[in-house]
PLY file of the C-alpha trace (Angstrom):
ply
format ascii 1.0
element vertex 223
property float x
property float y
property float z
element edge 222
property int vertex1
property int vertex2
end_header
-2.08 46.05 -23.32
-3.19 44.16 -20.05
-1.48 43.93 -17.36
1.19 41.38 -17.22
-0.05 38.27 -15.52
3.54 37.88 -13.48
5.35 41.10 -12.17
8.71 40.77 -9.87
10.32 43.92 -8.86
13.84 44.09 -7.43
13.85 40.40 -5.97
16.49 39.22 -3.81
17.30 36.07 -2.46
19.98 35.90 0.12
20.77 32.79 2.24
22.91 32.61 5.46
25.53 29.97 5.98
27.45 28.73 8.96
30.05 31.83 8.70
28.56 34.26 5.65
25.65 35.20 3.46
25.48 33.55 -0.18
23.66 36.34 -2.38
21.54 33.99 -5.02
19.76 36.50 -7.04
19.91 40.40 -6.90
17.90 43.24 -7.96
15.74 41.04 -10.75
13.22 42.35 -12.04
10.48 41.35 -15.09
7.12 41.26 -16.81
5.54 38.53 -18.31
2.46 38.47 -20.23
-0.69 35.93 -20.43
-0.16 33.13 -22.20
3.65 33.97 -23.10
6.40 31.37 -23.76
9.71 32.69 -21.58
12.86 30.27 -21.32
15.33 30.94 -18.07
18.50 30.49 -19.15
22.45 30.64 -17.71
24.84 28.39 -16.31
24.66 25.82 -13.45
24.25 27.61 -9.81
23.57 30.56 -11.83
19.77 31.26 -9.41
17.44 29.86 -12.15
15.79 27.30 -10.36
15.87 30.14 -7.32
14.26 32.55 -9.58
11.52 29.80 -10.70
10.57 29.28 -7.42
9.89 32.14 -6.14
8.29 33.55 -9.04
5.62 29.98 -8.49
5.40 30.92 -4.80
7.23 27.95 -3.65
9.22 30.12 -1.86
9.68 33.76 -0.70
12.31 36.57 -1.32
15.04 38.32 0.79
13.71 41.38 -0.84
11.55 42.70 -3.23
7.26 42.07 -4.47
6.01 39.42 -6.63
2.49 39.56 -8.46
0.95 36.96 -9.38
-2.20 38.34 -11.47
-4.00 40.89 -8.77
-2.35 38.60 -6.04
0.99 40.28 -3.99
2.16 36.79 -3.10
5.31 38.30 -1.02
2.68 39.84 1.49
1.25 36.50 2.16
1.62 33.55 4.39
2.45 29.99 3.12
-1.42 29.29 3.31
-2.35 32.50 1.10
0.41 31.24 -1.17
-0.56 27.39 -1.50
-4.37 29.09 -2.10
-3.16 31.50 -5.07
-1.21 27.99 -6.78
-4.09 25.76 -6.67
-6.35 28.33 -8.54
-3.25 29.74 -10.96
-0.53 27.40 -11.32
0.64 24.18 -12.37
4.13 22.44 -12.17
6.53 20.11 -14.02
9.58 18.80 -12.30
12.84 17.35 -13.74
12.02 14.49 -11.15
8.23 13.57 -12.25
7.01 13.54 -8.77
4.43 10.90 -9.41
2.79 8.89 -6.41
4.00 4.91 -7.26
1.17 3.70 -5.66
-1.33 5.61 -7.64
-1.84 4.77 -11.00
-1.43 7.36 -13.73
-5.21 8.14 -13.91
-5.48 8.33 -10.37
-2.15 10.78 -10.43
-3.48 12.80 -12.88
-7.21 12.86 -11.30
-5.62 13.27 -7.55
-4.80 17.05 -7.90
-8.35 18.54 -9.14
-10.39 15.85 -6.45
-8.67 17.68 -3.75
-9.89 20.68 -5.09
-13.25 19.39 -5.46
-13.31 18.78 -9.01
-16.75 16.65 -9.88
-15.15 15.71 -13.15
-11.29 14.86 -12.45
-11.76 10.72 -13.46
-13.24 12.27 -17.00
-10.69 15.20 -17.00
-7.52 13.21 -16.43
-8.82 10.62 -18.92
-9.35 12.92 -21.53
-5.82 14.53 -20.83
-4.11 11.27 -20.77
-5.14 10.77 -23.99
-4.25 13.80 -25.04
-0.39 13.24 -24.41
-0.67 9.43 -26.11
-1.02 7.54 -23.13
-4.93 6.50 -23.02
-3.89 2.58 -23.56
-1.60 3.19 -20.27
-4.37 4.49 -17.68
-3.91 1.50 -15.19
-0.54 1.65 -14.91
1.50 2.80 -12.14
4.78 4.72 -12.69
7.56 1.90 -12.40
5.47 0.09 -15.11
6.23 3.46 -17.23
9.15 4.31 -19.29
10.76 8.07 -18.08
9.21 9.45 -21.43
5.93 8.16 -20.18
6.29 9.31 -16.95
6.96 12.60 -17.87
3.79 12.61 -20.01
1.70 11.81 -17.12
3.03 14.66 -15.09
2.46 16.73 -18.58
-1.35 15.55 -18.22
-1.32 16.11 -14.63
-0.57 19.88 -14.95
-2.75 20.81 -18.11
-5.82 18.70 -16.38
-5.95 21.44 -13.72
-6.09 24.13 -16.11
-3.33 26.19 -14.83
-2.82 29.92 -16.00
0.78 29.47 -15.38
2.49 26.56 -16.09
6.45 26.39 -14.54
8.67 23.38 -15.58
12.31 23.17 -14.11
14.47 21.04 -16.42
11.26 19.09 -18.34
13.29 16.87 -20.35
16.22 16.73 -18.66
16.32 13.14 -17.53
15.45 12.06 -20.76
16.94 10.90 -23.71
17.01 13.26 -26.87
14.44 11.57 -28.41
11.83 11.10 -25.81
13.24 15.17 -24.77
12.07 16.07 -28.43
8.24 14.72 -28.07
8.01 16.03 -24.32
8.89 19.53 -25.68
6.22 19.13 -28.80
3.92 18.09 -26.23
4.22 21.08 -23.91
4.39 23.54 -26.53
1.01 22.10 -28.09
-0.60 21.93 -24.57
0.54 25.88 -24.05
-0.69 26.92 -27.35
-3.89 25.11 -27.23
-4.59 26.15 -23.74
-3.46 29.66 -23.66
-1.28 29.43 -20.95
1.39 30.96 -19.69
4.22 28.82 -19.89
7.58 29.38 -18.06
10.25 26.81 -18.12
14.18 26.61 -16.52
16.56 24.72 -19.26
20.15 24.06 -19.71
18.80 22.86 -23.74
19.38 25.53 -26.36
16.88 24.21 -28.65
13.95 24.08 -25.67
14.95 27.68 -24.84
14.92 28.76 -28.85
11.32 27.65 -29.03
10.03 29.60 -26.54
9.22 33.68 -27.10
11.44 35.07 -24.86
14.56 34.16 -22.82
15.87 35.80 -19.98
19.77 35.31 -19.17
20.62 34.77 -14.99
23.98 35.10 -14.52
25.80 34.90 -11.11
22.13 36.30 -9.66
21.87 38.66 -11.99
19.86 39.34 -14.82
21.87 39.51 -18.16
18.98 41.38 -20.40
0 1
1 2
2 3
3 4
4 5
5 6
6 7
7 8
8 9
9 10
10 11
11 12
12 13
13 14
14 15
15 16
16 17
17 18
18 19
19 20
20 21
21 22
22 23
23 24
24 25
25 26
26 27
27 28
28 29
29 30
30 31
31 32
32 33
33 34
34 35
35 36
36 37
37 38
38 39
39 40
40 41
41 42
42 43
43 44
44 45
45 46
46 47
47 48
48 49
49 50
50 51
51 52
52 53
53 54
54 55
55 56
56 57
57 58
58 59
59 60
60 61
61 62
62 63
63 64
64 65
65 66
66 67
67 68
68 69
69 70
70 71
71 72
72 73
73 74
74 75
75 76
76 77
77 78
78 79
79 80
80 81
81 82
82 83
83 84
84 85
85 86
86 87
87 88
88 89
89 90
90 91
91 92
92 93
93 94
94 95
95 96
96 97
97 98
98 99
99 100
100 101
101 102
102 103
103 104
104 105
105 106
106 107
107 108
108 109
109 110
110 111
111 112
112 113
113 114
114 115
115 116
116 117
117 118
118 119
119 120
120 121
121 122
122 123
123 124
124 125
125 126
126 127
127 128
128 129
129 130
130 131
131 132
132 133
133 134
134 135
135 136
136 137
137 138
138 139
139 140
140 141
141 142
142 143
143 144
144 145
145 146
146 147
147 148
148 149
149 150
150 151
151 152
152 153
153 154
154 155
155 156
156 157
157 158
158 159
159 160
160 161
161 162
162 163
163 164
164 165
165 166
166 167
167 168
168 169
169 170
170 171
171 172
172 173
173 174
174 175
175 176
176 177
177 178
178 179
179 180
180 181
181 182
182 183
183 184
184 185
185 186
186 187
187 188
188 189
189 190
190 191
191 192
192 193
193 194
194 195
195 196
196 197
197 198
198 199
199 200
200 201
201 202
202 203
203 204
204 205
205 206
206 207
207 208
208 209
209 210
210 211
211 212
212 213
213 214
214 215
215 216
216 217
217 218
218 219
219 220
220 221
221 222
């Protein structure tokens, strides 16, 4: 078998407050495979989100060593780290994160230009259209529904052709409905690309679909 494409060993997250330490996560530790499906799961304030993070390199552990394919991101700066994202990963936030005064071809185009990309205006088209929205190029993000919004920041992070896609809460501001397509659409994008797809959800169903689901508890890893 290869090697797994994300390894964490014995991560730690510990944060100091005015009079004490808050422990966050403890002692986690897990695998995952290319282009695997894994759903991170528990109750609110749980370390999820925490755990998401720092597995992305969005931010760094108390304790413990993260891989990132051949990459130890824990032994680098933020510079190494932002390097290591822009060739491996890709993100989708509960919150969209789209630039109003960009349009949602621009949006999706922006990320690969600043990496140089000769082809992003074709790329982001051709993604756009893959998620439904290739009448809707000229439109900027108050002139979009939250659905279609979260569609273009679906485009946005297949365009790039991530190895690792992370999505914290994908459909949670959205309605069931509009939840239900988001999640076909980001399951088709995974399978189609081959990527690695980890997500943080509070939705059983969104968790269900995915091949594995790891349990955080109170920091802790449940199984």
């Amino acid at each position: 078998m290869p090697a797994p494409i994300i390894r964490a060993h014995q991560l730690s997250k510990t944060v100091r407050t005015a009079d004490h330490s808050l422990s966050i996560l403890e002692d986690v530790s897990i695998e995952i495979q290319a282009g695997e499906s894994l759903a991170i799961v528990g109750p609110s304030g749980a370390g999820k989100s925490t755990l998401l993070g720092l597995l992305a390199g969005l931010d760094t552990p108390t304790g413990g060593q993260i891989y990132l394919a051949d990459y130890n991101i824990t032994e680098m700066d933020e510079e190494g780290r932002a390097r290591v994202r822009a060739e491996l990963v890709g993100f989708v936030f509960q919150t969209f994160q789209l630039l109003e005064s960009l349009t949602a071809l621009e949006n999706v185009a922006l990320p690969m230009e600043l990496q140089g990309e000769p082809e992003a205006t074709d790329r982001a088209r051709e993604f756009l259209g893959k998620v439904g929205l290739a009448e809707r190029l000229s439109h900027y993000p108050k002139q979009l529904s939250g659905g279609e919004q979260q569609r273009v920041a679906l485009a946005r992070a297949f365009a790039c052709q991530p190895k690792i896609l992370f999505a914290d809460e994908p459909t949670g501001n959205l309605d069931s409905i509009t939840g239900g397509k988001v999640s076909d659409l980001l399951f088709e994008l995974n399978q189609q690309s081959g990527t690695t797809l980890i997500l943080v959800t509070h939705e059983q169903r969104l968790a269900d679909r995915c091949d594995r689901q790891l349990v955080i508890d109170s920091g802790h890893l449940q199984n």
